[in-house]
Structure formats: C-alpha cells, structure tokens
C-alpha positions as CSV (number, residue, x, y, z in Angstrom):
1,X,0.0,0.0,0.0
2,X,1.4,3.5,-1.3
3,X,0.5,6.6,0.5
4,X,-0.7,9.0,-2.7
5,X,-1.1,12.7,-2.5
6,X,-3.1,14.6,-5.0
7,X,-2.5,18.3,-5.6
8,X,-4.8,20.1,-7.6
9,X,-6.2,23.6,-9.0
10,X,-9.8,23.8,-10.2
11,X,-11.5,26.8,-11.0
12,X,-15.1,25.1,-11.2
13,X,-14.6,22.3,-10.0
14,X,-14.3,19.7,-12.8
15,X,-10.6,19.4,-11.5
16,X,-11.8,18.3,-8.5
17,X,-14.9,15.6,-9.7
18,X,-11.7,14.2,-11.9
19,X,-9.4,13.9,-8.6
20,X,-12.2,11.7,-6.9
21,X,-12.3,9.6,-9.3
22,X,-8.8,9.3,-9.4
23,X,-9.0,8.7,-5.9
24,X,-11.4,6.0,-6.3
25,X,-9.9,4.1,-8.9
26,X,-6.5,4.2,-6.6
27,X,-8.3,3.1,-3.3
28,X,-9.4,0.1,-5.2
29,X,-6.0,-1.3,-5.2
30,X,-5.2,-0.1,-1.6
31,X,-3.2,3.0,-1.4
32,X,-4.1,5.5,0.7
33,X,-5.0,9.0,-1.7
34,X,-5.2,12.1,0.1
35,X,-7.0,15.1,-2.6
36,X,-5.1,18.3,-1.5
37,X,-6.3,21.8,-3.4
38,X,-3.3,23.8,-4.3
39,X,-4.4,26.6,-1.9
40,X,-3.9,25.0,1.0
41,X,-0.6,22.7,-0.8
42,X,1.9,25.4,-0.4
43,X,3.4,24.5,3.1
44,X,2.6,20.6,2.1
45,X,5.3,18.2,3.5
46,X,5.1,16.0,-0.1
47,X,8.6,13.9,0.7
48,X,6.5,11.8,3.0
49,X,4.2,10.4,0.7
50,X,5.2,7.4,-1.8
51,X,3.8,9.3,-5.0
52,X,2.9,12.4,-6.0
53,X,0.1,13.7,-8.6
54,X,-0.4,17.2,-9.5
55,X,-3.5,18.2,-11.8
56,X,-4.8,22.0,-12.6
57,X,-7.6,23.2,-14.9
58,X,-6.9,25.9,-17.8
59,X,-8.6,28.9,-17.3
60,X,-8.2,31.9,-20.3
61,X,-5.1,30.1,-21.6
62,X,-3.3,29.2,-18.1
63,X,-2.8,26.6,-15.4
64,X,-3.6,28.1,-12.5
65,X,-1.2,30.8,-11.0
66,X,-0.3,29.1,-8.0
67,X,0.7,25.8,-9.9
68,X,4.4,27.0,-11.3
69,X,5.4,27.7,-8.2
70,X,4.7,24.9,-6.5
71,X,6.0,22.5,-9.2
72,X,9.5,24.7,-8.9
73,X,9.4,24.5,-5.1
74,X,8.9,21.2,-4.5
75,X,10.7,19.6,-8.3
76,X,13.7,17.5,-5.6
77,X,10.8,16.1,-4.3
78,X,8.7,15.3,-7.4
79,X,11.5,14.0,-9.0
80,X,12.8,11.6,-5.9
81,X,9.3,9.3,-6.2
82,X,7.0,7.9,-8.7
83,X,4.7,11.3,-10.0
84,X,2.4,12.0,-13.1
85,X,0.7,15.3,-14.3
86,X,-3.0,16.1,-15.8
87,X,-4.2,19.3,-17.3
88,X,-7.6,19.9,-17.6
89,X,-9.3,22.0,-20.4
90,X,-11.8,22.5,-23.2
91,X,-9.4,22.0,-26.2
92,X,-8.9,18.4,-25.3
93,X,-12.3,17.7,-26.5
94,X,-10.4,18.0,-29.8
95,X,-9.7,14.5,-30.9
96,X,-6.3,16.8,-32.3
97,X,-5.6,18.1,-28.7
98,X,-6.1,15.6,-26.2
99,X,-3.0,13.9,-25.8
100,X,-0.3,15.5,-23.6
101,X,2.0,15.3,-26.9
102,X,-0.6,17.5,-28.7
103,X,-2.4,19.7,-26.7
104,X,-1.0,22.9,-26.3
105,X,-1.4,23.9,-22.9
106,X,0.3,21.1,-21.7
107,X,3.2,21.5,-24.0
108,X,3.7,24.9,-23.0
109,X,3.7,24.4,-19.1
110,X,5.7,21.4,-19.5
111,X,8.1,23.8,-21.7
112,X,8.1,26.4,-18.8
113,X,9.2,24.2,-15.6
114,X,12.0,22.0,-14.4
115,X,10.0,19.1,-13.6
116,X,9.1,16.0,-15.9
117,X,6.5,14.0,-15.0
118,X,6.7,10.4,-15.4
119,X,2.9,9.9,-16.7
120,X,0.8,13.1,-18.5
121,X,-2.2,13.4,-19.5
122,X,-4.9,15.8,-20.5
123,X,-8.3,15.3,-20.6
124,X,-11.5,17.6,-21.5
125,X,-13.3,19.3,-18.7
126,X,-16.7,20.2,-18.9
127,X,-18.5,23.6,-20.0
128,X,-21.3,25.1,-17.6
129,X,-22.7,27.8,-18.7
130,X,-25.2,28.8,-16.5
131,X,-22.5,28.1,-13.4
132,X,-20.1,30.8,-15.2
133,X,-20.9,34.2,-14.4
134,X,-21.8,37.3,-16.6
135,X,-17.8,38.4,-17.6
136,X,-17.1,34.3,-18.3
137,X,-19.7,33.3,-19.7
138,X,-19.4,35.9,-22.5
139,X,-15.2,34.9,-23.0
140,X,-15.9,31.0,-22.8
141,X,-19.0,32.1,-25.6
142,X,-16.7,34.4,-27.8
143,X,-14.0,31.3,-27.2
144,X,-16.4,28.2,-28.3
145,X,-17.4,30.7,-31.0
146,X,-13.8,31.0,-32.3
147,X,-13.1,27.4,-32.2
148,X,-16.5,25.9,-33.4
149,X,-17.8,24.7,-29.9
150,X,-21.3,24.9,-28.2
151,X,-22.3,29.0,-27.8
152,X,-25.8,28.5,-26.3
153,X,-25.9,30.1,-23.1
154,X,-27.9,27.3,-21.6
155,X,-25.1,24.5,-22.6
156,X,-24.2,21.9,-20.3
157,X,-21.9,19.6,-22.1
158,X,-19.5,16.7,-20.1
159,X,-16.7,16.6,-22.4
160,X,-14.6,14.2,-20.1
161,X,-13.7,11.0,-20.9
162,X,-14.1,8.9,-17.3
163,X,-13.0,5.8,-19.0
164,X,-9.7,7.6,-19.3
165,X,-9.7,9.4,-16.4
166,X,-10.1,5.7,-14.8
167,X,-7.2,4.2,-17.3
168,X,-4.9,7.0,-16.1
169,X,-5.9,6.1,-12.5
170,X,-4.8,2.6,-13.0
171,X,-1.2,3.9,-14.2
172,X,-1.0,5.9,-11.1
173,X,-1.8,2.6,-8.9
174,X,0.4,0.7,-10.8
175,X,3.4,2.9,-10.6
C-alpha cells in the first residue's frame, strides 16, 4: 500500500470531480489517496508520501497561478518518487488536442518548468454555462465561437472522458 497525495487547481470544480475519481480508482488497489487543493498545498510536506500527482484546470489560456510555483518548489521532491501530471481543459475535446504530446497547454507548461513527469495526460473538462458568471460566460461564448464549440448560453456539455480518467488512475496505482 502507497500513500498518494493529490494536488490540484480547479476553478469550477471539474478538476476536483476528476481527482475523486482518481481517488477512487487508486483506493481500489489499496493505497491510501489524500486530494489536497493547491491553496492550501503550499506548506505541504510531499517527501513523505510514496507518489505524487499534481492536476490543474486551464482557465483563459493558463494553469492556475499558484501551480508553477509549486511545481518549482517542490521539483527534488517530485523528482525523488513515482509522480504524473494532468491538465484539464476545453481544447482536449479536440480528438487533435487531447493527448499531452498534442495539446497545447500542456506543451507549453511542460516547456516552462523543471520538472518532468513520469505519466501526463490531459483530458476535457466540462462547459457550464449557467455556473459561469456574466464576464465568463461571454469569453468561454466568444472562445467556443472561435473554435467551433457549443455557444448557447444554456449549454451543459460533459466533455470528459471517465474511461480515461479511470485508465490513467490505473497507471498511477500501478506505478
């Protein structure tokens, strides 16, 4: 049994739903997962857990603005023990963009850091609409509109593939 931490950054919370079903899938083969939001993961004593998984949501363009730091702060560590990386955003919904080796967010973070993650992934998040408010909704619109996606205002569309949230679960587990 591994001891697992979790970091991640969600800015509406798909980030999260995907880390419990990480979590879930990694329990099943007994490890121990602790979900840790990167708020409160800046004081975070990560050398004494057995792995390591870090996941943030693209918001406008970026990974979260805590989530560079962190990754430089704590890279010895990361490095030292088994550790993977997901993104989360809209463009993966692109069968073009939704591997780490194509989608451009990934590329670019990945680009801008020390660290390199054992296993990466990306995976689409979902659009919400009426959760967004006035300013967002009107960017993620003008966005969607730009790159052919859904622009009705009432939209709630699940882009996220669970079967591969689950896979990439398994290569966590099995690290």
């Amino acid at each position: 049994m591994s001891s697992i931490c979790i970091v991640y950054a969600t800015v509406d919370g798909q980030t999260r739903r995907i880390c419990e079903s990480l979590k879930d899938v990694i329990e099943s083969h007994g490890h121990q997962v602790d979900l840790v939001a990167i708020e409160r993961a800046q004081s975070l004593e990560l050398a004494s857990y057995d792995k390591v998984v870090v996941g943030s949501s693209i918001r406008y363009g970026k990974h979260h603005p805590l989530l560079a730091g962190f990754v430089e702060r704590h890279v010895d560590v990361l490095d030292s023990k088994p550790n993977a990386f997901f993104s989360v955003n809209i463009v993966a919904r692109k069968p073009d963009k939704n591997r780490a080796e194509t989608n451009p967010y990934v590329r670019k973070f990945l680009g801008q850091i020390r660290w390199r993650p054992q296993v990466v992934d990306v995976f689409a998040g979902r659009l919400d609409y009426p959760l967004y408010g006035r300013f967002d909704r009107f960017m993620i619109r003008l966005i969607m509109l730009m790159t052919h996606g859904p622009t009705d205002p009432t939209t709630v569309t699940e882009f996220t593939d669970w079967a591969r949230v689950g896979a990439f679960g398994e290569r966590v587990a099995s690290m």
